[in-house]
C-alpha positions as CSV (number, residue, x, y, z in Angstrom):
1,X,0.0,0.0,0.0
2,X,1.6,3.4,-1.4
3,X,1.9,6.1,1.3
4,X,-0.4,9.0,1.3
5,X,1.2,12.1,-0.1
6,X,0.6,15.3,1.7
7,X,-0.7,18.6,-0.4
8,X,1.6,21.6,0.2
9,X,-0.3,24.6,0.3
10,X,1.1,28.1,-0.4
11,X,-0.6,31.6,-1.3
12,X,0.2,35.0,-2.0
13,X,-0.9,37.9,0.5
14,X,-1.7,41.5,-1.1
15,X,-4.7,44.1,-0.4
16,X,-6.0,44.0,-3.1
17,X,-4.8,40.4,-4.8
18,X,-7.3,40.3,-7.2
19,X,-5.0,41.5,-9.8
20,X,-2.1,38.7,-9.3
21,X,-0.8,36.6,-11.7
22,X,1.0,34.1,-8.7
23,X,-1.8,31.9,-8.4
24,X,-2.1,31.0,-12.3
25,X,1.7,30.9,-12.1
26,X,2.1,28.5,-9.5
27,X,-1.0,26.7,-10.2
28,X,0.5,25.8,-13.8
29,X,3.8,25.0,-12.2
30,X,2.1,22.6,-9.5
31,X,0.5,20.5,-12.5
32,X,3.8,20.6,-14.7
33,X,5.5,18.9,-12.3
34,X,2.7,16.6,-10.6
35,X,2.8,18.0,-7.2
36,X,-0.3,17.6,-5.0
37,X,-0.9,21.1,-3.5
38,X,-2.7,24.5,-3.9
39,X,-1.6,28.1,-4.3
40,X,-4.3,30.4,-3.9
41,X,-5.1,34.0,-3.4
42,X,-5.4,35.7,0.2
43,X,-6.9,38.9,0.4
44,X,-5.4,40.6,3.6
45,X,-5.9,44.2,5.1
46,X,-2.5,45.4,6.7
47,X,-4.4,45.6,10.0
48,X,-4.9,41.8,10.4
49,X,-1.7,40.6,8.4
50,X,0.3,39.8,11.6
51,X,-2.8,38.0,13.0
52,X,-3.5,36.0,9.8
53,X,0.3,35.4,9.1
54,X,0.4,33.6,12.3
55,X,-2.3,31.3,11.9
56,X,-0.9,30.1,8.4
57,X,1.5,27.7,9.5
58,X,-1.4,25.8,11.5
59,X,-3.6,25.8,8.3
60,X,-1.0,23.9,6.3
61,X,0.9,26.6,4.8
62,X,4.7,25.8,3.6
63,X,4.6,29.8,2.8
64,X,3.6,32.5,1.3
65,X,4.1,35.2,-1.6
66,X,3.5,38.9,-0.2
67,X,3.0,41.9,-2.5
68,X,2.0,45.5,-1.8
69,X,1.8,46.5,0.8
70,X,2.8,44.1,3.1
71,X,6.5,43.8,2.2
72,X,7.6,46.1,5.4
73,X,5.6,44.6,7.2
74,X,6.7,40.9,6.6
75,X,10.3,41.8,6.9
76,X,9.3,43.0,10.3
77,X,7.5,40.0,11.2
78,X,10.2,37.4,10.2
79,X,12.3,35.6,12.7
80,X,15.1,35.1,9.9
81,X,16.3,37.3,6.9
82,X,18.3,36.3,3.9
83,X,20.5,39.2,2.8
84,X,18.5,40.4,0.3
85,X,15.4,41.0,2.6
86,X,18.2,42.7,5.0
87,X,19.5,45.2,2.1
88,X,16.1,46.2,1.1
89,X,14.5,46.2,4.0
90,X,11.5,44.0,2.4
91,X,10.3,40.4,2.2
92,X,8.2,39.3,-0.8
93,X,8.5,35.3,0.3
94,X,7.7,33.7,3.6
95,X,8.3,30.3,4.2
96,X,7.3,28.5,7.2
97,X,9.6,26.0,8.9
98,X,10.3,24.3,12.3
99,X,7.6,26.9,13.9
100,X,9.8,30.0,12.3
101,X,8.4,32.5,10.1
102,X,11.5,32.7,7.7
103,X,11.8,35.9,5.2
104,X,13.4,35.9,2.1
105,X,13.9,38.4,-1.1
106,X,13.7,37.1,-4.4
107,X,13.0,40.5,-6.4
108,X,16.8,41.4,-6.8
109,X,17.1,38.1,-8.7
110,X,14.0,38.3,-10.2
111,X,14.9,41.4,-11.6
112,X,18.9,40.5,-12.4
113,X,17.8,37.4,-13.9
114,X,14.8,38.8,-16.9
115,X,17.6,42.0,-16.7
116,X,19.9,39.6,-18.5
117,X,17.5,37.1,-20.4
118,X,15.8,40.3,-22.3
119,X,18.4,43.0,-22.6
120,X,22.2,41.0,-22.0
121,X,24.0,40.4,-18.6
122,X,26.3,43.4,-19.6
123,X,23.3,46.2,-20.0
124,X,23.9,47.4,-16.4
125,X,27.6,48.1,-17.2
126,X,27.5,49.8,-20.8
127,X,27.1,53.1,-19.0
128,X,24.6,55.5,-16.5
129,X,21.8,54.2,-15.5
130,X,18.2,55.9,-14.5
131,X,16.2,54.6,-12.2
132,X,12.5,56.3,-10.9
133,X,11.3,55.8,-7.4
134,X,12.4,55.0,-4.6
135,X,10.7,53.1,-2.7
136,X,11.1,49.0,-1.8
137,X,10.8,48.2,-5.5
138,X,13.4,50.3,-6.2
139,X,16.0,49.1,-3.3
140,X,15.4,45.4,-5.1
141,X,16.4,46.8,-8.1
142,X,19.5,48.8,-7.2
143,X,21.0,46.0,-5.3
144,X,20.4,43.9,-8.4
145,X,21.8,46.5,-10.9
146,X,24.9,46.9,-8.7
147,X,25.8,43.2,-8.6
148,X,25.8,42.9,-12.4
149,X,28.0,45.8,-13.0
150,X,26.1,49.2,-12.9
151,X,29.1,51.4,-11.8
152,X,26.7,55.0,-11.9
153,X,23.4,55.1,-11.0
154,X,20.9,58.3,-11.3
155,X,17.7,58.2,-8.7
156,X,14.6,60.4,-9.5
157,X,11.8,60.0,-6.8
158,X,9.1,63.1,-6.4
159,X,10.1,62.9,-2.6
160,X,14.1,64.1,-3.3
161,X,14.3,62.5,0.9
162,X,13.6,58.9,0.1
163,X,15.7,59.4,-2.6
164,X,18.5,61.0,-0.7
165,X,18.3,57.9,1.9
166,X,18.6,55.4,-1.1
167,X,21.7,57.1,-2.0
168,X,23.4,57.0,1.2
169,X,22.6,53.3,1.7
170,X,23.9,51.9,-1.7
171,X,26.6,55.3,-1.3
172,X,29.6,52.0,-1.1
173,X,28.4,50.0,-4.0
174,X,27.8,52.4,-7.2
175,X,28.3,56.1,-8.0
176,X,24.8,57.2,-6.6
177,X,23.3,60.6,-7.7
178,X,20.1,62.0,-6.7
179,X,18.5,64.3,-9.6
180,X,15.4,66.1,-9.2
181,X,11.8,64.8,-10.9
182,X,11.5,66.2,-13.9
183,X,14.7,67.4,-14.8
184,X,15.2,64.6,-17.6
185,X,18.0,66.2,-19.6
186,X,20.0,65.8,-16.6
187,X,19.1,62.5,-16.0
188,X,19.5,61.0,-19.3
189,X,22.5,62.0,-20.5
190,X,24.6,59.5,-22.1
191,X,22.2,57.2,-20.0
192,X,22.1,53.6,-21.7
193,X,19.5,52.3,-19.3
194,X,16.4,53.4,-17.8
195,X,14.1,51.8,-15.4
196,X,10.9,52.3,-14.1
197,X,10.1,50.8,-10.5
198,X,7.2,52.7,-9.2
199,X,3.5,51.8,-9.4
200,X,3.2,55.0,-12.0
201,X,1.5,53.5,-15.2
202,X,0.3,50.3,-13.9
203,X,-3.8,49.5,-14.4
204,X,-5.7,51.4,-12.3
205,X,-2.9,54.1,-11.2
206,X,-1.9,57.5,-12.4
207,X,0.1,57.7,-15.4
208,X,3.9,58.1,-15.5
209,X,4.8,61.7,-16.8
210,X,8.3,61.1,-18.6
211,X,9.8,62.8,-21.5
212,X,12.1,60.4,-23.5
213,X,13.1,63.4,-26.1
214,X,16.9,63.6,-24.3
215,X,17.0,59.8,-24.2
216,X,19.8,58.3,-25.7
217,X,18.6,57.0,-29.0
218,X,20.7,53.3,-27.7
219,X,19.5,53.7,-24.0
220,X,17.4,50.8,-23.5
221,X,14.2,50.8,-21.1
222,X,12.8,48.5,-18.8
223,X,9.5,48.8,-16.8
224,X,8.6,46.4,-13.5
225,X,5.0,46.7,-13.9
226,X,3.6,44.1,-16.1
227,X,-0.5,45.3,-16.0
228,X,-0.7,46.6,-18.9
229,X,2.5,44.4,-20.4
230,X,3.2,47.5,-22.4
231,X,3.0,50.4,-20.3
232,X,2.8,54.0,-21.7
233,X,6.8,54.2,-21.2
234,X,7.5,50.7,-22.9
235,X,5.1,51.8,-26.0
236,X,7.0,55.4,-26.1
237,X,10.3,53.8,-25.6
238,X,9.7,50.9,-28.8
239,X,8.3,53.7,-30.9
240,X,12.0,55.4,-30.6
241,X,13.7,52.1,-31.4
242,X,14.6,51.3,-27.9
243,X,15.0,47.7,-26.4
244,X,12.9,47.1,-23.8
245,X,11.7,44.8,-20.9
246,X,8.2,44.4,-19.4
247,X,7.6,43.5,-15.9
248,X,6.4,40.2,-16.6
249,X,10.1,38.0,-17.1
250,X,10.7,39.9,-12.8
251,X,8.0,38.0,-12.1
252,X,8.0,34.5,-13.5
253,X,11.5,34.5,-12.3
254,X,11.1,35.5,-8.8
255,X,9.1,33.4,-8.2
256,X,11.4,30.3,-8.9
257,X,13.0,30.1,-5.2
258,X,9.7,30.7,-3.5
259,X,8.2,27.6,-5.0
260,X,11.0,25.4,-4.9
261,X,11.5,26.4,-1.1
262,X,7.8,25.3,-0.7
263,X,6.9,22.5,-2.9
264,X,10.6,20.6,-3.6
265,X,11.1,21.4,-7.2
266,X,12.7,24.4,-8.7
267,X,10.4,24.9,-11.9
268,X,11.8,26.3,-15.5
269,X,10.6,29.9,-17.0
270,X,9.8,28.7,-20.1
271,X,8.0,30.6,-23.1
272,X,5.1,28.7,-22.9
273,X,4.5,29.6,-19.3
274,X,5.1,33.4,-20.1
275,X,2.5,33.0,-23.4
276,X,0.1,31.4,-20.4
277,X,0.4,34.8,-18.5
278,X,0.2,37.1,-21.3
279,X,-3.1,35.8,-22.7
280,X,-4.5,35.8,-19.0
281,X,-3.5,39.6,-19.3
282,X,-5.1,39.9,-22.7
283,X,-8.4,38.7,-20.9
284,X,-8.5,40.9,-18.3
Protein backbone atom coordinates (compact mmCIF):
# COMPACT_ATOMS: atom_id res chain seq x y z
CA UNK A 1 0.00 0.00 0.00
CA UNK A 2 1.57 3.43 -1.41
CA UNK A 3 1.88 6.15 1.35
CA UNK A 4 -0.40 8.96 1.25
CA UNK A 5 1.19 12.12 -0.06
CA UNK A 6 0.57 15.26 1.70
CA UNK A 7 -0.68 18.64 -0.43
CA UNK A 8 1.56 21.62 0.24
CA UNK A 9 -0.29 24.60 0.25
CA UNK A 10 1.14 28.14 -0.39
CA UNK A 11 -0.59 31.60 -1.26
CA UNK A 12 0.18 35.00 -2.01
CA UNK A 13 -0.91 37.95 0.49
CA UNK A 14 -1.71 41.53 -1.09
CA UNK A 15 -4.69 44.05 -0.35
CA UNK A 16 -6.04 44.01 -3.07
CA UNK A 17 -4.81 40.43 -4.78
CA UNK A 18 -7.34 40.32 -7.22
CA UNK A 19 -4.99 41.51 -9.76
CA UNK A 20 -2.08 38.68 -9.28
CA UNK A 21 -0.79 36.64 -11.73
CA UNK A 22 0.98 34.07 -8.71
CA UNK A 23 -1.83 31.91 -8.38
CA UNK A 24 -2.13 31.04 -12.29
CA UNK A 25 1.67 30.85 -12.12
CA UNK A 26 2.13 28.50 -9.55
CA UNK A 27 -1.00 26.69 -10.22
CA UNK A 28 0.53 25.81 -13.77
CA UNK A 29 3.80 25.05 -12.19
CA UNK A 30 2.12 22.56 -9.50
CA UNK A 31 0.52 20.50 -12.55
CA UNK A 32 3.77 20.65 -14.72
CA UNK A 33 5.50 18.90 -12.26
CA UNK A 34 2.69 16.62 -10.58
CA UNK A 35 2.81 17.97 -7.15
CA UNK A 36 -0.25 17.63 -5.04
CA UNK A 37 -0.92 21.13 -3.48
CA UNK A 38 -2.72 24.49 -3.91
CA UNK A 39 -1.57 28.11 -4.30
CA UNK A 40 -4.26 30.38 -3.93
CA UNK A 41 -5.07 34.02 -3.40
CA UNK A 42 -5.41 35.71 0.21
CA UNK A 43 -6.93 38.88 0.36
CA UNK A 44 -5.45 40.57 3.58
CA UNK A 45 -5.94 44.20 5.07
CA UNK A 46 -2.47 45.42 6.73
CA UNK A 47 -4.38 45.58 10.02
CA UNK A 48 -4.91 41.81 10.37
CA UNK A 49 -1.66 40.63 8.42
CA UNK A 50 0.28 39.79 11.60
CA UNK A 51 -2.80 37.99 12.97
CA UNK A 52 -3.50 35.97 9.75
CA UNK A 53 0.30 35.35 9.05
CA UNK A 54 0.40 33.62 12.33
CA UNK A 55 -2.30 31.25 11.95
CA UNK A 56 -0.87 30.06 8.36
CA UNK A 57 1.45 27.66 9.50
CA UNK A 58 -1.44 25.84 11.53
CA UNK A 59 -3.57 25.81 8.29
CA UNK A 60 -1.03 23.94 6.35
CA UNK A 61 0.86 26.64 4.77
CA UNK A 62 4.69 25.76 3.65
CA UNK A 63 4.64 29.78 2.82
CA UNK A 64 3.62 32.50 1.27
CA UNK A 65 4.12 35.19 -1.59
CA UNK A 66 3.50 38.90 -0.15
CA UNK A 67 2.97 41.88 -2.50
CA UNK A 68 2.02 45.47 -1.76
CA UNK A 69 1.85 46.50 0.79
CA UNK A 70 2.84 44.08 3.09
CA UNK A 71 6.54 43.84 2.24
CA UNK A 72 7.56 46.12 5.35
CA UNK A 73 5.59 44.55 7.17
CA UNK A 74 6.69 40.94 6.56
CA UNK A 75 10.33 41.84 6.95
CA UNK A 76 9.27 42.95 10.34
CA UNK A 77 7.45 40.02 11.19
CA UNK A 78 10.23 37.43 10.23
CA UNK A 79 12.26 35.57 12.75
CA UNK A 80 15.09 35.10 9.95
CA UNK A 81 16.31 37.29 6.90
CA UNK A 82 18.29 36.35 3.89
CA UNK A 83 20.53 39.17 2.76
CA UNK A 84 18.47 40.43 0.31
CA UNK A 85 15.38 41.04 2.56
CA UNK A 86 18.20 42.72 5.00
CA UNK A 87 19.54 45.19 2.11
CA UNK A 88 16.13 46.18 1.13
CA UNK A 89 14.45 46.19 3.97
CA UNK A 90 11.50 44.04 2.42
CA UNK A 91 10.29 40.44 2.20
CA UNK A 92 8.19 39.28 -0.79
CA UNK A 93 8.46 35.33 0.26
CA UNK A 94 7.71 33.66 3.60
CA UNK A 95 8.35 30.34 4.21
CA UNK A 96 7.33 28.50 7.25
CA UNK A 97 9.65 25.99 8.89
CA UNK A 98 10.26 24.29 12.30
CA UNK A 99 7.62 26.88 13.94
CA UNK A 100 9.80 29.99 12.30
CA UNK A 101 8.38 32.49 10.13
CA UNK A 102 11.53 32.67 7.69
CA UNK A 103 11.85 35.92 5.19
CA UNK A 104 13.45 35.94 2.14
CA UNK A 105 13.92 38.36 -1.10
CA UNK A 106 13.66 37.10 -4.45
CA UNK A 107 12.95 40.53 -6.36
CA UNK A 108 16.81 41.38 -6.79
CA UNK A 109 17.07 38.14 -8.71
CA UNK A 110 14.00 38.30 -10.22
CA UNK A 111 14.87 41.36 -11.63
CA UNK A 112 18.90 40.52 -12.42
CA UNK A 113 17.77 37.37 -13.95
CA UNK A 114 14.77 38.82 -16.87
CA UNK A 115 17.60 42.01 -16.71
CA UNK A 116 19.91 39.65 -18.53
CA UNK A 117 17.48 37.08 -20.40
CA UNK A 118 15.78 40.31 -22.30
CA UNK A 119 18.38 42.96 -22.63
CA UNK A 120 22.17 41.00 -21.99
CA UNK A 121 23.96 40.40 -18.59
CA UNK A 122 26.34 43.42 -19.60
CA UNK A 123 23.26 46.21 -20.04
CA UNK A 124 23.88 47.45 -16.38
CA UNK A 125 27.58 48.09 -17.23
CA UNK A 126 27.46 49.79 -20.78
CA UNK A 127 27.11 53.11 -19.03
CA UNK A 128 24.65 55.54 -16.49
CA UNK A 129 21.78 54.19 -15.52
CA UNK A 130 18.15 55.88 -14.49
CA UNK A 131 16.16 54.57 -12.18
CA UNK A 132 12.55 56.28 -10.94
CA UNK A 133 11.32 55.85 -7.41
CA UNK A 134 12.40 54.96 -4.60
CA UNK A 135 10.69 53.15 -2.67
CA UNK A 136 11.13 48.99 -1.76
CA UNK A 137 10.77 48.16 -5.47
CA UNK A 138 13.35 50.35 -6.19
CA UNK A 139 16.03 49.11 -3.29
CA UNK A 140 15.43 45.43 -5.07
CA UNK A 141 16.36 46.75 -8.06
CA UNK A 142 19.54 48.80 -7.21
CA UNK A 143 21.04 45.96 -5.32
CA UNK A 144 20.44 43.92 -8.44
CA UNK A 145 21.76 46.51 -10.94
CA UNK A 146 24.88 46.86 -8.68
CA UNK A 147 25.84 43.20 -8.65
CA UNK A 148 25.75 42.91 -12.37
CA UNK A 149 27.98 45.83 -12.98
CA UNK A 150 26.07 49.18 -12.90
CA UNK A 151 29.11 51.42 -11.81
CA UNK A 152 26.67 54.98 -11.87
CA UNK A 153 23.42 55.14 -11.00
CA UNK A 154 20.91 58.29 -11.30
CA UNK A 155 17.68 58.24 -8.73
CA UNK A 156 14.61 60.42 -9.49
CA UNK A 157 11.77 60.01 -6.84
CA UNK A 158 9.11 63.12 -6.36
CA UNK A 159 10.14 62.92 -2.56
CA UNK A 160 14.09 64.06 -3.30
CA UNK A 161 14.35 62.54 0.94
CA UNK A 162 13.61 58.93 0.07
CA UNK A 163 15.67 59.37 -2.63
CA UNK A 164 18.48 60.98 -0.74
CA UNK A 165 18.33 57.93 1.90
CA UNK A 166 18.58 55.38 -1.14
CA UNK A 167 21.70 57.11 -2.03
CA UNK A 168 23.43 57.05 1.22
CA UNK A 169 22.57 53.30 1.70
CA UNK A 170 23.88 51.87 -1.71
CA UNK A 171 26.61 55.30 -1.35
CA UNK A 172 29.56 52.02 -1.11
CA UNK A 173 28.39 49.99 -4.04
CA UNK A 174 27.76 52.39 -7.18
CA UNK A 175 28.30 56.14 -7.97
CA UNK A 176 24.77 57.21 -6.57
CA UNK A 177 23.28 60.65 -7.71
CA UNK A 178 20.07 61.99 -6.66
CA UNK A 179 18.52 64.28 -9.64
CA UNK A 180 15.40 66.09 -9.15
CA UNK A 181 11.76 64.77 -10.88
CA UNK A 182 11.50 66.18 -13.85
CA UNK A 183 14.73 67.36 -14.84
CA UNK A 184 15.24 64.62 -17.57
CA UNK A 185 18.00 66.22 -19.61
CA UNK A 186 20.01 65.78 -16.58
CA UNK A 187 19.07 62.53 -15.97
CA UNK A 188 19.51 60.96 -19.30
CA UNK A 189 22.52 62.02 -20.53
CA UNK A 190 24.65 59.45 -22.07
CA UNK A 191 22.24 57.22 -20.02
CA UNK A 192 22.07 53.60 -21.68
CA UNK A 193 19.45 52.29 -19.35
CA UNK A 194 16.37 53.35 -17.84
CA UNK A 195 14.08 51.83 -15.42
CA UNK A 196 10.89 52.34 -14.09
CA UNK A 197 10.05 50.84 -10.48
CA UNK A 198 7.20 52.71 -9.24
CA UNK A 199 3.54 51.78 -9.38
CA UNK A 200 3.17 55.00 -11.98
CA UNK A 201 1.46 53.47 -15.22
CA UNK A 202 0.26 50.30 -13.86
CA UNK A 203 -3.77 49.47 -14.40
CA UNK A 204 -5.73 51.38 -12.29
CA UNK A 205 -2.93 54.05 -11.23
CA UNK A 206 -1.91 57.53 -12.39
CA UNK A 207 0.08 57.72 -15.44
CA UNK A 208 3.90 58.07 -15.45
CA UNK A 209 4.79 61.66 -16.84
CA UNK A 210 8.27 61.14 -18.61
CA UNK A 211 9.77 62.85 -21.54
CA UNK A 212 12.08 60.43 -23.48
CA UNK A 213 13.07 63.39 -26.09
CA UNK A 214 16.86 63.58 -24.27
CA UNK A 215 17.02 59.85 -24.19
CA UNK A 216 19.80 58.35 -25.73
CA UNK A 217 18.63 57.02 -29.03
CA UNK A 218 20.66 53.30 -27.67
CA UNK A 219 19.46 53.68 -24.04
CA UNK A 220 17.37 50.76 -23.46
CA UNK A 221 14.23 50.83 -21.05
CA UNK A 222 12.79 48.54 -18.83
CA UNK A 223 9.53 48.85 -16.81
CA UNK A 224 8.58 46.44 -13.54
CA UNK A 225 5.01 46.72 -13.92
CA UNK A 226 3.58 44.12 -16.06
CA UNK A 227 -0.45 45.27 -15.96
CA UNK A 228 -0.74 46.56 -18.90
CA UNK A 229 2.47 44.41 -20.41
CA UNK A 230 3.21 47.48 -22.38
CA UNK A 231 3.02 50.40 -20.25
CA UNK A 232 2.77 54.03 -21.72
CA UNK A 233 6.82 54.21 -21.22
CA UNK A 234 7.49 50.65 -22.86
CA UNK A 235 5.06 51.83 -26.02
CA UNK A 236 7.02 55.38 -26.09
CA UNK A 237 10.30 53.81 -25.62
CA UNK A 238 9.75 50.90 -28.76
CA UNK A 239 8.26 53.73 -30.86
CA UNK A 240 12.00 55.40 -30.55
CA UNK A 241 13.69 52.13 -31.41
CA UNK A 242 14.57 51.30 -27.94
CA UNK A 243 15.05 47.74 -26.40
CA UNK A 244 12.88 47.10 -23.75
CA UNK A 245 11.73 44.79 -20.90
CA UNK A 246 8.17 44.41 -19.39
CA UNK A 247 7.60 43.52 -15.91
CA UNK A 248 6.41 40.21 -16.62
CA UNK A 249 10.12 38.03 -17.07
CA UNK A 250 10.67 39.86 -12.79
CA UNK A 251 8.01 38.03 -12.06
CA UNK A 252 8.04 34.54 -13.48
CA UNK A 253 11.53 34.53 -12.28
CA UNK A 254 11.14 35.51 -8.82
CA UNK A 255 9.09 33.43 -8.20
CA UNK A 256 11.39 30.33 -8.90
CA UNK A 257 12.97 30.11 -5.15
CA UNK A 258 9.74 30.68 -3.47
CA UNK A 259 8.19 27.61 -5.03
CA UNK A 260 11.01 25.44 -4.89
CA UNK A 261 11.46 26.39 -1.05
CA UNK A 262 7.77 25.29 -0.72
CA UNK A 263 6.91 22.53 -2.92
CA UNK A 264 10.65 20.62 -3.62
CA UNK A 265 11.09 21.41 -7.17
CA UNK A 266 12.73 24.44 -8.75
CA UNK A 267 10.45 24.92 -11.85
CA UNK A 268 11.82 26.30 -15.47
CA UNK A 269 10.60 29.92 -16.96
CA UNK A 270 9.80 28.74 -20.11
CA UNK A 271 8.01 30.57 -23.14
CA UNK A 272 5.06 28.69 -22.90
CA UNK A 273 4.50 29.58 -19.25
CA UNK A 274 5.08 33.37 -20.08
CA UNK A 275 2.47 32.96 -23.42
CA UNK A 276 0.09 31.40 -20.36
CA UNK A 277 0.41 34.80 -18.50
CA UNK A 278 0.16 37.12 -21.31
CA UNK A 279 -3.09 35.80 -22.66
CA UNK A 280 -4.46 35.82 -19.04
CA UNK A 281 -3.54 39.55 -19.30
CA UNK A 282 -5.09 39.92 -22.65
CA UNK A 283 -8.41 38.67 -20.88
CA UNK A 284 -8.54 40.95 -18.34
Amino acid sequence: MSATVTPRLAGVIGWPIHQSLSPLMHSHWLKQYGIPGAYVPLPIAPEDFGRCVAVMPRMGFAGASVTVPHKEAAFALSATLDDDARVTGAVNTLVFAEGVVHGRNTDVTGFAASLTETLGKDVAKRGPVVVLGAGGAARGVLLALTRTGASEIRILNRTMGRAENLARIFAQSANIRVIEWGDWPAAFDGAKLLVNTTSLGMSGKARLDVSLETLPNDAAVADIVYNPLETALLKAARERGARTMDGLGMLMHQAVPAFAAWFGITPEVTPELRDILVKALTRA
